[in-house]
C-alpha positions, -999 to +999 in steps of 0.1 A: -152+790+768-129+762+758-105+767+733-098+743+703-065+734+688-069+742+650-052+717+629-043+727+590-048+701+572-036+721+542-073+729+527-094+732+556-092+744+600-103+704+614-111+700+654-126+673+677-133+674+709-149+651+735-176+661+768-184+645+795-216+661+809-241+654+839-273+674+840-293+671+874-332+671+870-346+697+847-312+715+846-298+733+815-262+732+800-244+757+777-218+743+757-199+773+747-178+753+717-183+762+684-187+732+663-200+722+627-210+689+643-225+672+672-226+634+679-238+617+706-215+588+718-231+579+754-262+589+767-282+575+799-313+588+785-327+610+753-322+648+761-334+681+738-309+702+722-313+737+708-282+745+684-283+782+691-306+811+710-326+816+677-328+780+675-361+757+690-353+730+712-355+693+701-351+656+711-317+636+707-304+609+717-273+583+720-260+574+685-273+600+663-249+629+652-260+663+631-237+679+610-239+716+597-231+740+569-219+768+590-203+766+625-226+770+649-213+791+685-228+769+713-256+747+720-274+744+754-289+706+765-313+702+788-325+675+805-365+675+805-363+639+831-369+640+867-336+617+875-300+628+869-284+621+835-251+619+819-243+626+780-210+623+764-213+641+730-183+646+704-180+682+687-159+695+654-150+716+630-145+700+597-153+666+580-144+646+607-163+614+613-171+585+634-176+547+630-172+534+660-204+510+661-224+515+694-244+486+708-256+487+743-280+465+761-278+426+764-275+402+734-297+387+712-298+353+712-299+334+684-308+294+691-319+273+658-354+259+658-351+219+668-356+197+639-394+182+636-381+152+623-340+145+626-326+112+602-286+106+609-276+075+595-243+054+574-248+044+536-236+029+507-242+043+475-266+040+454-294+056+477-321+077+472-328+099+502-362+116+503-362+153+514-393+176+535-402+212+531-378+228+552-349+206+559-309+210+562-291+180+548-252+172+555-233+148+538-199+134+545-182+108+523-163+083+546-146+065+516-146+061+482-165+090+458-201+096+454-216+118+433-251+139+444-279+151+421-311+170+439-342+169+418-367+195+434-391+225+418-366+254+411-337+234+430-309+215+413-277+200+417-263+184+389-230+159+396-218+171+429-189+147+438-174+145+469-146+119+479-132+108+506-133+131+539-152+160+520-187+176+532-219+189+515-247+209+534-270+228+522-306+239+537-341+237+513-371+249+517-389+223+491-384+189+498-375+163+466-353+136+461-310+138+465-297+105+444-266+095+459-240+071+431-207+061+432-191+038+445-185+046+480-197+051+515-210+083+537-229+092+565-258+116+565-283+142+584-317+148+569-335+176+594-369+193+591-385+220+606 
């Protein structure tokens, strides 16, 4: 039985400790550590658990942690796969926890749908730009000020003003009209999707 350093903390007995285990096909492990939690850090597949002899067996996997009222004496894994398996768990006594975030796999990726329709073009205000269902507009004023007011159901903005070097964009999802005054020049984006 492995034996656990008891830390005081003042109020309350506080543990951790950390197991590396490998369970061949169908085997069964006893970890004899008394614990008041059990967390899962690594697992190369799902496993069953039973907390205690009196105790049923059930599924767990990596990620997922149980915590207890009482301290429970051991726990025995098993491994219910034909092919080896290896589980590294964290047990403790006390309020100890964990947020490490786990992510495992490949990534996501994440690519923007292309624009139906793209518009990139250099103005001089006054212009009235129409906007589509579904667009992303970006504005940059290249000199002077100009000042930009969207008219669209539910939408509005009201004397935006943007001088020289400064950027507005903003995505829609219902088209209108963007009124662009002043007295100066910009260049501009208008996709939809």
């Amino acid at each position: 039985m492995s034996e656990l350093k008891q830390i005081n903390t003042g109020r309350q007995q506080s543990s951790y400790k950390e197991f590396t285990i490998t369970l061949a096909p169908g085997k069964v492990y006893t970890l004899n550590n008394p614990f008041n939690f059990f967390r899962c850090l690594d697992a190369t597949d799902t496993f069953d658990i039973a907390w205690s002899a009196n105790q049923a067996d059930t599924n767990f996997r990596q990620g997922l942690c149980i915590k207890f009222d009482d301290v429970i004496p051991y726990a025995v894994l098993i491994n219910p796969h034909a092919v080896t398996i290896t589980v590294k768990i964290g047990v403790g006594i006390g309020d100890i926890d964990d947020d490490r975030l786990i992510i495992q796999g490949t990534g996501i990726p994440f690519n923007e749908a292309s624009f139906a329709n793209l518009i990139a073009a250099s103005a001089t205000s006054p212009k009235n730009l129409t906007i589509g269902d579904n667009s992303k507009i970006s504005i940059v004023c290249t000199s002077g000020s100009i000042t930009l007011n969207y008219i669209a159901t539910g939408i509005a903005i009201t004397n935006l003003v943007l001088s020289d070097g400064m950027t507005f964009s903003t995505s829609v999802a219902l088209g209108g009209t963007l009124a662009v005054t002043g007295s100066g020049s910009f260049n501009y984006e208008i996709g939809s999707y």
